[in-house]
C-alpha positions as CSV (number, residue, x, y, z in Angstrom):
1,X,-24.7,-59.0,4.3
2,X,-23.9,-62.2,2.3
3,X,-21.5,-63.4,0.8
4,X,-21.5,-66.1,-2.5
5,X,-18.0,-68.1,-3.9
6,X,-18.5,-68.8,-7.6
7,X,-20.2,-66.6,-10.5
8,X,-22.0,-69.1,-12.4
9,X,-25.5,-69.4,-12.9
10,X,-26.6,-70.7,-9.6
11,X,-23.9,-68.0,-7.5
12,X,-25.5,-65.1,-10.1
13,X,-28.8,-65.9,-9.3
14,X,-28.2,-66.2,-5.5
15,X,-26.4,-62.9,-5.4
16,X,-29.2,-61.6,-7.3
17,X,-31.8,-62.7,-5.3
18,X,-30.2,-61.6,-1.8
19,X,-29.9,-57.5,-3.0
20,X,-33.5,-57.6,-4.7
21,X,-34.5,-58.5,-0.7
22,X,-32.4,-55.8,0.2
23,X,-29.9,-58.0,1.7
24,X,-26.2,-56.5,0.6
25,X,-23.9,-59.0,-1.3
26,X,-20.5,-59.9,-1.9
27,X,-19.9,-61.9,-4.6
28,X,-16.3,-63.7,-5.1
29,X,-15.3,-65.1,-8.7
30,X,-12.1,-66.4,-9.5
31,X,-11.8,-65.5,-13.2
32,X,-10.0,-64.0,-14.9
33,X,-7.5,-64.1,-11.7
34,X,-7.2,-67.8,-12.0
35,X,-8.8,-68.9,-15.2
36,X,-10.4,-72.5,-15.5
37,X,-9.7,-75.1,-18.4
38,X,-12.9,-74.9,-19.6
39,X,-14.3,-70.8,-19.8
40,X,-13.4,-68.7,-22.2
41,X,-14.1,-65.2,-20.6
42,X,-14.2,-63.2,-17.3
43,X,-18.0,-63.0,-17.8
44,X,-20.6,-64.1,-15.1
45,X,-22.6,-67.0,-16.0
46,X,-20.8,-68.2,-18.8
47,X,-21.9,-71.4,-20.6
48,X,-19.5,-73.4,-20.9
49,X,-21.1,-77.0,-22.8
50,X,-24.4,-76.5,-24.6
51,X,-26.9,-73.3,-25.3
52,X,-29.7,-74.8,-24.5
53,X,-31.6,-74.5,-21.5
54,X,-34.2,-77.4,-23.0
55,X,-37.7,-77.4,-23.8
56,X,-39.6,-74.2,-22.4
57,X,-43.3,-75.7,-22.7
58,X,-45.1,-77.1,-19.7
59,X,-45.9,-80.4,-21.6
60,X,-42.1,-80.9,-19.6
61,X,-41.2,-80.4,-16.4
62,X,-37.8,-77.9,-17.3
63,X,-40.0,-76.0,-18.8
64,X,-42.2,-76.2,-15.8
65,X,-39.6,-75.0,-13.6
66,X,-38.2,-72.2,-16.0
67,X,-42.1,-70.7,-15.6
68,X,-41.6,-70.5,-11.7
69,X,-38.6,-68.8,-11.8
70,X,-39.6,-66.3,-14.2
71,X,-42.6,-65.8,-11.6
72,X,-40.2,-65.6,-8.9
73,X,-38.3,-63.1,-10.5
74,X,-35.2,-65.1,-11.9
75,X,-31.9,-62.8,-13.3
76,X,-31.3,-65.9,-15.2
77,X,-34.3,-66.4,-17.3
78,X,-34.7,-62.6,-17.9
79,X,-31.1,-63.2,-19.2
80,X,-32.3,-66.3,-21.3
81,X,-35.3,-64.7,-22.6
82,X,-33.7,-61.6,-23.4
83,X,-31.0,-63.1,-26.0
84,X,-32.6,-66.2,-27.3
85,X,-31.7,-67.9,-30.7
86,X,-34.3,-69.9,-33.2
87,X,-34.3,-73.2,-31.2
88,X,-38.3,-74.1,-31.5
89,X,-39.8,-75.2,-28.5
90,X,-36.8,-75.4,-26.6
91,X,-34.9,-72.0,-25.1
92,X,-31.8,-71.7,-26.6
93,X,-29.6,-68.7,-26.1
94,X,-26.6,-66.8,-27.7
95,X,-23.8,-67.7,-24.8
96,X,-21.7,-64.5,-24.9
97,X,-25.2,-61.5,-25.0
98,X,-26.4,-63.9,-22.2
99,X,-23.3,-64.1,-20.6
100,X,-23.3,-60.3,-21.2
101,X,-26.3,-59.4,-19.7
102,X,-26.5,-61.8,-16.6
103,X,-22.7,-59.6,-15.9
104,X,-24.0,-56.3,-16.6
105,X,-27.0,-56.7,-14.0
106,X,-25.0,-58.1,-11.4
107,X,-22.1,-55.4,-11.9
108,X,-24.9,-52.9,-11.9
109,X,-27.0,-53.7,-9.0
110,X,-26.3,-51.3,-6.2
111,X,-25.8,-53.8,-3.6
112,X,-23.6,-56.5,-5.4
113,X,-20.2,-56.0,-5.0
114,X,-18.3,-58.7,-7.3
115,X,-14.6,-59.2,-5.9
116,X,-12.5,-60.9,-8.4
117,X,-10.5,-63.3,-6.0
118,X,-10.1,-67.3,-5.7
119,X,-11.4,-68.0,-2.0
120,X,-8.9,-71.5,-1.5
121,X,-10.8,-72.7,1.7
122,X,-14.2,-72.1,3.5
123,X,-13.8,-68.9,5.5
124,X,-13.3,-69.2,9.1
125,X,-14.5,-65.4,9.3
126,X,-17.9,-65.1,11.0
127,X,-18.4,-62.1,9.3
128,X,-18.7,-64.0,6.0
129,X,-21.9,-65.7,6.7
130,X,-24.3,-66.6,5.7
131,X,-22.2,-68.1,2.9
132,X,-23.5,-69.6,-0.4
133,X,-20.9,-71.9,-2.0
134,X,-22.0,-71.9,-5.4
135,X,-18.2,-73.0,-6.8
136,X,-19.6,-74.9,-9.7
137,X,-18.4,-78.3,-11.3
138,X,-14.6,-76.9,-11.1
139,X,-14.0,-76.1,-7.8
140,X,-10.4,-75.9,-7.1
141,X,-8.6,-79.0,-5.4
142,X,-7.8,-76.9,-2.3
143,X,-11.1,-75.9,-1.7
144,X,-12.9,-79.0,-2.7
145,X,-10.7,-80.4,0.0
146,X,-11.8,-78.0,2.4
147,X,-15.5,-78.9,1.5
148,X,-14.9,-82.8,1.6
149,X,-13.4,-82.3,5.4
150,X,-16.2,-80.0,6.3
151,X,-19.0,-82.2,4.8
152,X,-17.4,-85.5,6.5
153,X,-17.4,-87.9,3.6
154,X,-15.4,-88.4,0.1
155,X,-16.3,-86.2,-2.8
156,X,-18.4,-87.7,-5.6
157,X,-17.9,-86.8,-8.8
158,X,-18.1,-87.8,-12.2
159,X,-16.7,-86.4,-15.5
160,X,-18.4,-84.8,-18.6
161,X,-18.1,-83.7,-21.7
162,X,-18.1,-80.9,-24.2
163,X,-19.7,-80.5,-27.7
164,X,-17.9,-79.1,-30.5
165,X,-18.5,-76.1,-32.7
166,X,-18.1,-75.3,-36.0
167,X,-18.1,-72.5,-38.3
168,X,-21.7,-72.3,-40.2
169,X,-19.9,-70.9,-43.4
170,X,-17.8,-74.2,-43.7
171,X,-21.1,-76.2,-42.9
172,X,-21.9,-77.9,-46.8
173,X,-25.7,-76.5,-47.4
174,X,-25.9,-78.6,-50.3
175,X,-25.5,-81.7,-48.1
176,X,-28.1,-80.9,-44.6
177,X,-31.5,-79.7,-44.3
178,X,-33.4,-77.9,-41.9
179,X,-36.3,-79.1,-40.0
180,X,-37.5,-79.9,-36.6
181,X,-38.2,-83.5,-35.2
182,X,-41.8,-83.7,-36.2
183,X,-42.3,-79.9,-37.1
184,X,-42.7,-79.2,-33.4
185,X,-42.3,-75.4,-32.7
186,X,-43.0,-73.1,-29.6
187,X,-46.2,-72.1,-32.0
188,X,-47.5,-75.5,-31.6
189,X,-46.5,-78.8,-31.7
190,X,-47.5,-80.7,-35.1
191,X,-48.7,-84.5,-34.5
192,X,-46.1,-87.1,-35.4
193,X,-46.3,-88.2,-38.8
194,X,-48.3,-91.2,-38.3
195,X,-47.5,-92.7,-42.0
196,X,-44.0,-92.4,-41.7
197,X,-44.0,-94.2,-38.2
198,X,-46.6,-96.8,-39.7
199,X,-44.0,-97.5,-42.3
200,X,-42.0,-99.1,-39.5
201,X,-38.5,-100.1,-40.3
202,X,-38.8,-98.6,-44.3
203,X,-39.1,-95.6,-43.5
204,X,-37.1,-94.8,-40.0
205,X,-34.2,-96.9,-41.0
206,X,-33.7,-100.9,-40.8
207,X,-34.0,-101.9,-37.2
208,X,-36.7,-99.5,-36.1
209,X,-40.2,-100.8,-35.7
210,X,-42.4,-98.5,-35.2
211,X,-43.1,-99.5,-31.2
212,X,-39.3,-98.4,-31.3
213,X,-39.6,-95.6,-32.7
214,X,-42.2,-94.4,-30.3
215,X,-41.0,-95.8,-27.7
216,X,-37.6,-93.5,-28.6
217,X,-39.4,-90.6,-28.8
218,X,-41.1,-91.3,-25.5
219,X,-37.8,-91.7,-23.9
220,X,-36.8,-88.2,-24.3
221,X,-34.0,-85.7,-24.3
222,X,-31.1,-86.0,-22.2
223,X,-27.7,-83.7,-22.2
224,X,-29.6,-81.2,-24.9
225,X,-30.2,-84.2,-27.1
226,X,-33.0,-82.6,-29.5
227,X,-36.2,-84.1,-29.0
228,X,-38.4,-82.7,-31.6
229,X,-38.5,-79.1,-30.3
230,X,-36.4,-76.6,-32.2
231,X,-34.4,-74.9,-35.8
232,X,-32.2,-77.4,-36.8
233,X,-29.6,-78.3,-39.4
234,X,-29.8,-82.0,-40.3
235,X,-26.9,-83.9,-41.3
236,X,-28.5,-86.9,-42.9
237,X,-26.6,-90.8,-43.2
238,X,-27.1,-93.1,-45.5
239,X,-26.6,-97.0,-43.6
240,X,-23.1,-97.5,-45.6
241,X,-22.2,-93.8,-43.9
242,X,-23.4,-94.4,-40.2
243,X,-21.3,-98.3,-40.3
244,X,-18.0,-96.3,-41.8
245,X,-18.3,-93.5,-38.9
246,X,-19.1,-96.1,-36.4
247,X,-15.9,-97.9,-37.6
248,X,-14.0,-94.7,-37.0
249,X,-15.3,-93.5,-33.8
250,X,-15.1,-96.6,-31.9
251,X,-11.5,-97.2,-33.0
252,X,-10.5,-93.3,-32.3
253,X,-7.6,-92.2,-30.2
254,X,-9.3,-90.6,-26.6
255,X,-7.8,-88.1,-24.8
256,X,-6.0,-89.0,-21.2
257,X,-8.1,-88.0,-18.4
258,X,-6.6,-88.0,-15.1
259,X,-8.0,-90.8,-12.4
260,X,-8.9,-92.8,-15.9
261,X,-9.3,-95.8,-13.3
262,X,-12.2,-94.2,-11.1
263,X,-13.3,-92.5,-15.1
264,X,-17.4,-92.4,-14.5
265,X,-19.6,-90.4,-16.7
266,X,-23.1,-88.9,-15.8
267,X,-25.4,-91.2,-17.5
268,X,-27.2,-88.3,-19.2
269,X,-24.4,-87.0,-20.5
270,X,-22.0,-89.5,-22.2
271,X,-19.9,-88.5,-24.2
272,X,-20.7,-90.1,-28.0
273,X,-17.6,-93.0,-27.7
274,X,-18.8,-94.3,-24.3
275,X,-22.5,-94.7,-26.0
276,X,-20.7,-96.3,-29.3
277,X,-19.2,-98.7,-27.4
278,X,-22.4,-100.2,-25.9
279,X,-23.9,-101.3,-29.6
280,X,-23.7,-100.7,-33.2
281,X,-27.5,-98.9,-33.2
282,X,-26.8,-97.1,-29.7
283,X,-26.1,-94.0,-31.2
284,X,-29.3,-94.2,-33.5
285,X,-31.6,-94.7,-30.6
286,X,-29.5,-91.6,-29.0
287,X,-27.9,-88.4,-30.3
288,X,-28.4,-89.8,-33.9
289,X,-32.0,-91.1,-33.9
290,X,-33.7,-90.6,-37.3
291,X,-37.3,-90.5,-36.4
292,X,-39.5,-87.7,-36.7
293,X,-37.0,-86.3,-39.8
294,X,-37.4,-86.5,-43.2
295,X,-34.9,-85.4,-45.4
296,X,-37.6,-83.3,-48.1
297,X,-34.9,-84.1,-51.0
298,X,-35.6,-87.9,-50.8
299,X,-39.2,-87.9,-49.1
300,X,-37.5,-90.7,-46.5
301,X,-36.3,-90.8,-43.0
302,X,-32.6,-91.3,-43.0
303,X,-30.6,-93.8,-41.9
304,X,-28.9,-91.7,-39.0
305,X,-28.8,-88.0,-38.9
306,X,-26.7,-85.8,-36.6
307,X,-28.1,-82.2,-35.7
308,X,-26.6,-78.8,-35.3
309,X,-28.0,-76.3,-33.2
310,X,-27.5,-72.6,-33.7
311,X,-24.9,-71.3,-31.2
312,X,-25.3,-67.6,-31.4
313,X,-27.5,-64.8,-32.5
314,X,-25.4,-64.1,-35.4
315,X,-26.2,-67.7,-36.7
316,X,-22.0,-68.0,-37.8
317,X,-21.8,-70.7,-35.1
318,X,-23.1,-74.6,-34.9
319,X,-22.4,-77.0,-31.7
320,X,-23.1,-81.0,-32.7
321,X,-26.1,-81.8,-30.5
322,X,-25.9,-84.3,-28.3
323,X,-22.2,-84.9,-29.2
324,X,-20.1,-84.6,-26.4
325,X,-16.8,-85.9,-26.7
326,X,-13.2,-86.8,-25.2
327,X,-11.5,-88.0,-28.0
328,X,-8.2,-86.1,-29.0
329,X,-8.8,-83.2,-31.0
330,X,-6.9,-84.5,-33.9
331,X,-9.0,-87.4,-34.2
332,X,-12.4,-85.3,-33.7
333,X,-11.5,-83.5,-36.9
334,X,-11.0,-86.9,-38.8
335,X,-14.1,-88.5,-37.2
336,X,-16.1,-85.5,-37.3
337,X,-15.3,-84.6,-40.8
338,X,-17.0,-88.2,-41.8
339,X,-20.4,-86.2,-41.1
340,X,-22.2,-85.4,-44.7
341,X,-22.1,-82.0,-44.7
342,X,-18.6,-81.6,-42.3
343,X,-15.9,-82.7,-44.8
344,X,-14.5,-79.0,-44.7
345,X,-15.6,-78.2,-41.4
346,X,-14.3,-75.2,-39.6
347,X,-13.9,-76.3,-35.7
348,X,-14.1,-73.3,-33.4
349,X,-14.4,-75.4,-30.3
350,X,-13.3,-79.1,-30.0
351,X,-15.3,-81.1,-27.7
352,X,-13.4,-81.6,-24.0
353,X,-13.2,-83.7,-21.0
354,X,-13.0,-82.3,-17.7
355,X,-13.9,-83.0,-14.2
356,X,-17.0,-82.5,-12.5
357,X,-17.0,-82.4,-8.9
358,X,-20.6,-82.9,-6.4
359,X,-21.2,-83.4,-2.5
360,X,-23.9,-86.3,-1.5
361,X,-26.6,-83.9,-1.5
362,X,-28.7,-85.8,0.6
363,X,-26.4,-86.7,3.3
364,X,-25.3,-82.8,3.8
365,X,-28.2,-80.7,2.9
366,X,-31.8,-79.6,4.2
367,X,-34.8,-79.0,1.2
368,X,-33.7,-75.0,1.6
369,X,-30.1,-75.8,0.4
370,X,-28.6,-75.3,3.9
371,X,-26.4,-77.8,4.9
372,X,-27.4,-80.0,8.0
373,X,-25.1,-79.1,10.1
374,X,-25.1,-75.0,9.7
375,X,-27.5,-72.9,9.2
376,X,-25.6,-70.0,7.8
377,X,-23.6,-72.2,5.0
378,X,-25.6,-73.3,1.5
379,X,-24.2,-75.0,-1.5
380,X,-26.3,-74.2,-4.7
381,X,-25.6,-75.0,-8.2
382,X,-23.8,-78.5,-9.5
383,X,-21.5,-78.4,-6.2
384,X,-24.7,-79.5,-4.3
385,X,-25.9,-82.5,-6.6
386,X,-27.7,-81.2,-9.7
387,X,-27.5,-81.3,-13.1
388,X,-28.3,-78.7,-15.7
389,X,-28.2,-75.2,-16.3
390,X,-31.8,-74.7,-15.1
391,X,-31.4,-76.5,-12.4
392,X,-28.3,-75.1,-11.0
393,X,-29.8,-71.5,-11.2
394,X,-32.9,-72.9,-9.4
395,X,-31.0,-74.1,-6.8
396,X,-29.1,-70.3,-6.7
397,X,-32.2,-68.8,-6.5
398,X,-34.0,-70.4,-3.4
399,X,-30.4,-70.6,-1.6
400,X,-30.1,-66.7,-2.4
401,X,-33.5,-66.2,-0.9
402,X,-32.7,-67.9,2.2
403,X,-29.3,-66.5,2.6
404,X,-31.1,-63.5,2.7
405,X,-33.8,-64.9,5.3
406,X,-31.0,-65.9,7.7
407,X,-29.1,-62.5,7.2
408,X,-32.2,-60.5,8.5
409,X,-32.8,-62.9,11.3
410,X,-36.0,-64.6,9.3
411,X,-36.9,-68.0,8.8
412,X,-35.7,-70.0,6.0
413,X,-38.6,-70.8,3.2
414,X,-38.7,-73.8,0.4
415,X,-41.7,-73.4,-2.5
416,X,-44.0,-77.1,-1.8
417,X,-43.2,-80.6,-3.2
418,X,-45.8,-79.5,-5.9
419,X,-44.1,-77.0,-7.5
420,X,-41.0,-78.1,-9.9
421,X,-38.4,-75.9,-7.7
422,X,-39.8,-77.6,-4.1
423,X,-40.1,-81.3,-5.8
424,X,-35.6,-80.7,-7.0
425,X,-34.7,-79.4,-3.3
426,X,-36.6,-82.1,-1.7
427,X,-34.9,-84.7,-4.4
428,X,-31.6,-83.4,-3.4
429,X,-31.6,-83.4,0.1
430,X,-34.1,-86.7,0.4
431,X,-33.2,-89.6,-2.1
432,X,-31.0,-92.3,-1.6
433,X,-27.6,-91.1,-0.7
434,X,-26.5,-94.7,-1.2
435,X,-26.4,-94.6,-4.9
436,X,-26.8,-90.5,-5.3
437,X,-26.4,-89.0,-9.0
438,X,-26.6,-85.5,-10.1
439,X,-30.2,-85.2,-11.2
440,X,-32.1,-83.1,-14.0
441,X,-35.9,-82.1,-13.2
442,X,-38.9,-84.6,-14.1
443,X,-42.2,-84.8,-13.0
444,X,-41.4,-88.4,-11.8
445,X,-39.5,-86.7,-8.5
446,X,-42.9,-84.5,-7.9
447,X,-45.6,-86.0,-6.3
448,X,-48.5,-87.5,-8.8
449,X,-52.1,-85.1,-9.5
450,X,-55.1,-86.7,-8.5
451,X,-55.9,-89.2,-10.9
452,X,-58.0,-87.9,-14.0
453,X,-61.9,-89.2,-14.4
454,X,-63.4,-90.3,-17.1
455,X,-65.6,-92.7,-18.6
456,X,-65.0,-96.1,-19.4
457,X,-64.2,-97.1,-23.1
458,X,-65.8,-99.8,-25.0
459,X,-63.4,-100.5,-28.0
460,X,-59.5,-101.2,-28.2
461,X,-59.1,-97.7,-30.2
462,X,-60.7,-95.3,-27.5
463,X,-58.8,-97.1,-25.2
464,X,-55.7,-97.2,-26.5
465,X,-56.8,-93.2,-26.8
466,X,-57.8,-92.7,-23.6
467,X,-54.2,-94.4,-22.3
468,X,-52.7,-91.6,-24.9
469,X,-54.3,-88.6,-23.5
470,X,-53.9,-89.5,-20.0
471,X,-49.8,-88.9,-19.9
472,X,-50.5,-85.6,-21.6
473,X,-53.4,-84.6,-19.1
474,X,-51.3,-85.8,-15.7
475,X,-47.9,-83.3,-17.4
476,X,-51.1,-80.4,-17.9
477,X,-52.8,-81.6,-14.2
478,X,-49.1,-81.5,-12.5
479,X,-48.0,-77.8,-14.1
480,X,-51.5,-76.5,-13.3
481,X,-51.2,-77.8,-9.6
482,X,-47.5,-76.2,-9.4
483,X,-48.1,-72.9,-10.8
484,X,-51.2,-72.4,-8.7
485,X,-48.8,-73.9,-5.7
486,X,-46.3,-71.4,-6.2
487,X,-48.5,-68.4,-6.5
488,X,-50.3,-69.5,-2.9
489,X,-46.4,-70.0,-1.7
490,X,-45.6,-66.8,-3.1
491,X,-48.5,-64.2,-1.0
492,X,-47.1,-62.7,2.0
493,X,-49.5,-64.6,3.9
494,X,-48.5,-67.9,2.9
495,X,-45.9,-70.2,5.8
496,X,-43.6,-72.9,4.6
């Protein structure tokens, strides 16, 4: 038997993974016995900031990684794929049927038992090992004590930020459009409009050239930030509107958070004040970037457009991508209401502040999400360093697969660097503990493919081509290396 503290993502997918190896669970959440400032429900898994679980292609390396766990079996993507909502390329979900689900199959797997109880310390039991502390972001003070004593060193931690949601019925149609950053969709991706970013500045708003706006494109998503891949509303800003909600955002009343002093954000999650305050055009290289859109009522690029993501299946709910937020919910509703297309906007959620709390990964734990010093205790999820609802049930499912190793007396096994899943357990238990950040998946933490051939070019053009078509054959070399990886990983032959 196992036991796992915390019903999130990464504890759901741990518990899951023990019972399907036949190893009996008990799994201990806290809610709705002691409810958190955040969820909303007594449901496993719940999402509490965005839907999205980000792109799902294997041009990216979450998408990459959401592959291997649905060939590993994963309760979580099932979950995912089972209830998701028009998002494009990306996987978005409808929180509560996912929530839903991931609860049901948990509650009805025969050798889960799911004790509603807050666990305030590490167990001193013997009987409760192997343990998986999958506690999540808000672990309790007492027991994120208990786990800074046991681990040796100070917490880390660093606070982050919730969207809002509104209301789609109070969402002014006349005002927004719908379209996806350069038409991509999980049908195919469409080639970036190569007039509009020849236009240059014109056409993607004063200040953009068109090496920026490549280069912005090239920078990518971070926090759910839509980058070109899904069903969007666009709320489109003339330069007179972006300078006037500027004005108001960066002058807006924040709410208190506690330990303001120590106050540190994850950098790929700011909320949209911190950004604001680093330049006028932050936010339009950011959350609010313009390229890639253009409004079809006008035939141009906006200034600055803010997108809204569908929330639920129904379609009745919106979040603000990319939009997290501290501010006090007063002044949200002022600010936010600025947005063409918000002035009568509904809030169902307000965007919140709240505390999330991480060991130094690589000073406590081994590549199989044991730590160091035990071999019968994990940590999996954003307790044990990373970031992102992928990532935290990846890290559940290899700790659940171990847990159940060590229960039966077997070896503990990690997938290879090569594979998306290997490449995060190695990040977290081998980079620099010095200067240690939760971290998202990328194929810059796996190792490089082999280096593509070719021949050499003879002009400019098919070399600037050539340099073009390499990025996207190294992402196509590096998934096809890690899915072939993982399959040789996953024969009963195969040794870590």
């Amino acid at each position: 038997m196992i036991h796992v503290l915390g019903g999130g993502l990464a504890g759901s997918e741990a518990s899951w993974q023990a019972a399907e190896q036949g190893v009996p669970v008990v799994l201990h959440e806290m809610r709705p016995v002691r409810p958190t400032e955040v969820h909303k429900t007594d449901r496993l898994a719940e999402l509490v900031c965005s839907n999205s679980f980000r792109g799902d292609k294997l041009d990216n390396a979450v998408g990459l990684l959401k592959e291997e766990m649905r060939r590993l079996g994963s309760l979580v993507m099932r979950a995912a794929d089972a209830h998701r909502v028009p998002a494009g390329a990306a996987l978005a979900v409808d929180r509560e049927r996912f929530a839903q689900a991931v609860t049901d199959a948990v509650n009805g797997h025969p050798r889960i038992t799911v004790v509603r109880e807050e666990v305030v310390r590490i167990p001193t039991d013997p009987s409760m090992f192997p343990l998986v502390i999958a506690t999540g972001p808000l672990t309790s003070d007492t027991l994120s004590a208990d786990i800074a004593a046991l681990v040796g060193a100070d917490h880390l931690y660093f606070y982050d930020a919730i969207s809002p949601i509104v209301l789609a019925e109070t969402i002014d149609q006349e005002k927004v459009f719908r379209a996806s950053r350069w038409g991509r969709s999980l049908r195919g991706a469409a080639a970036p409009d190569t007039e509009t970013v020849g236009r240059g500045a014109e056409s993607v708003g004063r200040g953009f050239s068109p090496a920026e706006a490549e280069a912005s494109l090239a920078a990518g998503p971070a926090c759910g930030i839509d980058d070109g891949e899904g069903d969007y509303l666009n709320c489109p800003m003339t330069r007179e509107e972006y300078e006037a909600f500027y004005a108001a955002l960066t002058s807006a009343e924040s709410a208190t958070v506690h330990d303001f002093e120590k106050e540190k954000f994850f950098e790929g999650c700011l909320p949209i004040e911190v950004m604001a305050h680093r330049g006028t055009d932050t936010l339009r290289f950011g959350p609010m970037k313009p390229v890639g859109l253009r409004d079809p009522r006008t035939g141009r690029t906006p200034y600055a457009v803010v997108q809204l993501r569908q929330d639920n299946l129904a379609g009745d709910h919106y979040s603000l991508v990319g939009f997290q937020t501290q501010l006090k919910w007063s002044e949200q509703a002022r600010v936010l209401r600025m947005i063409p297309g918000l002035e009568q906007a509904e809030f169902v959620r307000f965007g919140i502040v709240h505390r999330n709390t991480y060991i130094n990964g690589p000073t406590v734990l081994r590549s199989t999400w044991q730590m160091k010093s035990r071999d019968d205790l994990f940590f999996a999820g954003q307790i044990s360093g990373v970031e992102g609802y992928v990532e935290s049930a990846a890290s559940g499912l290899i700790a659940g697969l171990n847990a159940a190793a060590v229960a039966r007396g077997e070896a503990p096994r990690v997938p290879p660097r090569e594979t998306a899943i290997g490449a995060l357990a190695h990040y977290v238990s081998h980079a620099d503990p010095r200067h240690y950040q939760p971290t998202n998946i990328t194929f810059g933490i796996m190792p490089p493919p082999d280096a593509p051939g070719g021949s050499k070019s003879h002009s400019v053009n098919q070399r600037a081509n050539q340099r073009a078509n390499q990025k996207a054959d190294r992402k196509a070399a590096t998934s096809e290396r890690a899915l072939r990886a993982l399959a040789e990983w996953m024969t009963p032959s195969a040794v870590s």
